[in-house]
C-alpha positions in Angstrom: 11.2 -9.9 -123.2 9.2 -12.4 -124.8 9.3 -15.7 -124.6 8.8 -16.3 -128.7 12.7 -15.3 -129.2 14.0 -17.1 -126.4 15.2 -20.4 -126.4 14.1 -23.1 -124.3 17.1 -23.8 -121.6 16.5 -20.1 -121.1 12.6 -20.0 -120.5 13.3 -22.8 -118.3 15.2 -21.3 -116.1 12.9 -18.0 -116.2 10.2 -20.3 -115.1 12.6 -22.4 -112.4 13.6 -18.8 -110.8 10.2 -18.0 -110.7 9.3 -20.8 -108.9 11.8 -20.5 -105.9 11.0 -17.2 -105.6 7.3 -17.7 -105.2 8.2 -21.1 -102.5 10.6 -17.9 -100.8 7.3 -15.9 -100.8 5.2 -18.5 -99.7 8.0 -19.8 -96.9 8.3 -16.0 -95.8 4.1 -16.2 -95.3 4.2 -19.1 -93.4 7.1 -18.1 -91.3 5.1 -14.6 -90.2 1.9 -16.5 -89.7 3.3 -19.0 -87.6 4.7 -15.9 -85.8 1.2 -14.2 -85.6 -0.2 -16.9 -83.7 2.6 -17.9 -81.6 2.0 -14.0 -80.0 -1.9 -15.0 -80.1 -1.4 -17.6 -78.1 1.2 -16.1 -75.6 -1.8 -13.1 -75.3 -4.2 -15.8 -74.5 -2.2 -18.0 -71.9 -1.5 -14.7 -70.1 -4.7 -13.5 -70.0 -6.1 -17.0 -69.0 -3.3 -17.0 -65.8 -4.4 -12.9 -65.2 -8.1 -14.2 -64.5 -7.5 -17.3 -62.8 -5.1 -14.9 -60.3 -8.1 -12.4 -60.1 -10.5 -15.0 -59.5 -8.3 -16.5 -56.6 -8.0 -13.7 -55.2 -11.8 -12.3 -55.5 -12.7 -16.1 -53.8 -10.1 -15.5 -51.2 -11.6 -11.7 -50.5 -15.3 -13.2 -50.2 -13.8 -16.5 -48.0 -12.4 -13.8 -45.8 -15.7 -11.2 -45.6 -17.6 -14.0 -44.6 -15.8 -15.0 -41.9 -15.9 -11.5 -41.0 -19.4 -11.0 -41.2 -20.3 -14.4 -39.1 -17.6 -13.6 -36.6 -18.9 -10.2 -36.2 -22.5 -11.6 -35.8 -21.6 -13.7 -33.2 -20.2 -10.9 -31.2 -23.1 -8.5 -31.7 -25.6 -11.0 -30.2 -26.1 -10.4 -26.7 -25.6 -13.9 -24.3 -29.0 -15.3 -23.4 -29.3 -15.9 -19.5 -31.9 -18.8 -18.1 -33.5 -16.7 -15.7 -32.6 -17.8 -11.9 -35.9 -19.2 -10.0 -36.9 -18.2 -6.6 
């Protein structure tokens, strides 16, 4: 329909329902980005709180092989005895 044989209270409201439906789009965009990131950053706090746990517990495992490994040295060196004198 063109707007030569319309009348003007009727291309205004062509050009009002227009309008709400492209703030409805936009509003509808907005909305889903908004959702986007929202999941974006619930990926990236669990993946930040996934490595902090792995790198607690890789410290912990090394803290703990340490000890092992000094305790264990300690044991495997014989006692050294002052010889007695005659």
């Amino acid at each position: 329909m063109s707007s030569r044989n319309m009348k003007l209270d009727e291309i205004r409201a062509r050009a009002q329902e227009a309008a709400v439906i492209t703030e409805q789009r936009r509003q509808d965009a907005l909305d889903a980005w908004q959702a986007h990131e929202d999941q974006a950053n619930a990926a990236r706090l669990k993946t930040e709180k996934l490595r902090a746990l792995r790198l607690a517990r890789d410290a912990e495992k090394a803290a703990v092989k340490t000890v092992a490994s000094r305790s264990a040295a300690a044991v495997k060196r014989p006692l050294r005895v002052a010889a007695k004198a005659l």
